[in-house]
C-alpha positions in Angstrom: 73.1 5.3 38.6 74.8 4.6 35.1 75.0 1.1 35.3 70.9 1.5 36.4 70.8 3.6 33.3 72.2 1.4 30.7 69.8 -1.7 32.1 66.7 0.7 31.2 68.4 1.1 27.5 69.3 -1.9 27.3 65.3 -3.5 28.1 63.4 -0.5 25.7 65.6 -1.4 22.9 64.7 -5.4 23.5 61.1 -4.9 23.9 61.5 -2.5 20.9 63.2 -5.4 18.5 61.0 -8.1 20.5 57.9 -5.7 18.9 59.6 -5.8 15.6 60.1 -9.5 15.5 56.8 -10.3 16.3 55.4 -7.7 13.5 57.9 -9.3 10.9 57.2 -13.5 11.7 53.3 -12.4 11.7 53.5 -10.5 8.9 56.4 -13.6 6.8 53.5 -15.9 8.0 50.5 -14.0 5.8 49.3 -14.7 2.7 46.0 -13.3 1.9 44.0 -10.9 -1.0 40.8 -8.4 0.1 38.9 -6.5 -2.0 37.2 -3.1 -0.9 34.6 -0.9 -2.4 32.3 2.1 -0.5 30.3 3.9 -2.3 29.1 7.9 -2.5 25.8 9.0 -3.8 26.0 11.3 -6.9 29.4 11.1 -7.2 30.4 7.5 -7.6 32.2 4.8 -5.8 35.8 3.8 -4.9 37.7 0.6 -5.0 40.9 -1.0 -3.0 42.7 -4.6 -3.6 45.3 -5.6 -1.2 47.5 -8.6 -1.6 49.5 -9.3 1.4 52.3 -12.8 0.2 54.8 -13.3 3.3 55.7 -9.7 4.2 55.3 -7.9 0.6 52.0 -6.6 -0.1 50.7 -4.5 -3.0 47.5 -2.1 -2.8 45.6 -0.9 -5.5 43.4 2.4 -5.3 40.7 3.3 -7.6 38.1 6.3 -7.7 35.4 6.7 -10.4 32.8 8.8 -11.3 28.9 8.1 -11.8 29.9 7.5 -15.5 32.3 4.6 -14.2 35.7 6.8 -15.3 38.3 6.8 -14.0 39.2 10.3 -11.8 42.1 9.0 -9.2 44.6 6.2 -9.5 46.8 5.1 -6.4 49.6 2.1 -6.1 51.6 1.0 -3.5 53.9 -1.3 -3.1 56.4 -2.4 -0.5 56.3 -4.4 3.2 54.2 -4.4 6.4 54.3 -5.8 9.6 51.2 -7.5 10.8 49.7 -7.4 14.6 47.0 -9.8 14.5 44.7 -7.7 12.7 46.6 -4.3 12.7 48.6 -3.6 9.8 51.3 -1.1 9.4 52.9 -0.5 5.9 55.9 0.9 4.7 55.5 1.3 1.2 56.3 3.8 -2.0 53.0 5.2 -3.2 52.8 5.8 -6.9 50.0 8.0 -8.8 48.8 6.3 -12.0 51.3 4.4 -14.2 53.8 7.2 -14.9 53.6 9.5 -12.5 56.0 10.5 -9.3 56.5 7.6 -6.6 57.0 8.8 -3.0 57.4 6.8 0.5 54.2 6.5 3.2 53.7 4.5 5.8 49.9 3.9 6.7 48.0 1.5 9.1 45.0 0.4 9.4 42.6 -2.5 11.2 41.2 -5.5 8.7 39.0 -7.8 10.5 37.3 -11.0 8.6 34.1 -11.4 9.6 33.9 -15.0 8.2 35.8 -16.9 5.1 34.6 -14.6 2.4 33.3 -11.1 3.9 35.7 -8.6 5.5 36.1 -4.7 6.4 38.8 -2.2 6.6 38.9 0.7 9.2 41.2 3.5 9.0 41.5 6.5 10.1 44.0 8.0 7.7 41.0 9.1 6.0 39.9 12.5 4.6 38.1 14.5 2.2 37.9 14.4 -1.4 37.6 17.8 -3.4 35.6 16.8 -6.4 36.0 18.7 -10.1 33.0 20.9 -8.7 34.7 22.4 -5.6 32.5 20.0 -3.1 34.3 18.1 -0.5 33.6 14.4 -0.2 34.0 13.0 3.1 35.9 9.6 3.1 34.3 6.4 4.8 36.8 5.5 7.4 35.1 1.6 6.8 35.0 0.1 3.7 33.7 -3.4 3.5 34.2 -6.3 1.0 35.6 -9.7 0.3 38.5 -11.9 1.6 40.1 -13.7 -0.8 42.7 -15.7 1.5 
């Protein structure tokens, strides 16, 4: 029974790395840009700009009001690992230029429809509590451009 035992430890923790491996080449194999926008009616519109270059990526957040201000600023930076078109990524999130940075991991789907037009589902999505109290629901799909 223990040697029996140590066999099924033994094959979880290979298919675990094998998992990993695979993640990591796909991911050491990408090199690619997209650009996301959505927007919300009478209260304005928000951007996102991923680069992905061989296993680093950065991400860029940006929400802004009717009067095209600024009212949130998001950056991440750090690594991913790439399932075809799943991406996982481990990164430290950063609010504006000065402000705290703190660790997240998010995921998300990013299929490319042809050479140039692309879209972004998530469901790490929420709400958005504007300066007026009102929530603003999140699109979960954002669609825009692939830059390759």
């Amino acid at each position: 029974m223990n040697k029996l035992a140590g066999k099924i430890i033994t094959g979880i923790v290979l298919a675990l790395l094998f998992i990993v491996l695979f993640g990591l080449a796909s991911a050491l194999l990408t090199k690619s840009s997209y650009h996301f926008s959505s927007q919300y009616d009478g209260y304005g519109k928000e951007t996102l700009k991923i680069t992905y270059n061989r296993g680093r990526m950065k991400m860029q957040f940006i929400g802004k009001d009717t009067k095209d201000a600024i009212i949130i600023s998001k950056q991440f930076f750090g690594f991913f690992l790439r399932f075809g078109s799943h991406y996982y990524l481990y990164a430290t999130e950063q609010d504006g230029a000065e402000k705290h940075q703190s660790f997240t991991v998010r995921s998300f789907y990013i299929n490319n429809v042809n050479k140039s037009d692309a879209f972004l589902i998530s469901d790490q999505r929420g709400v958005f509590v504007a300066k007026n109290g009102k929530l603003i629901h999140l699109n979960s799909v954002l669609i825009g451009t692939s830059g390759s």
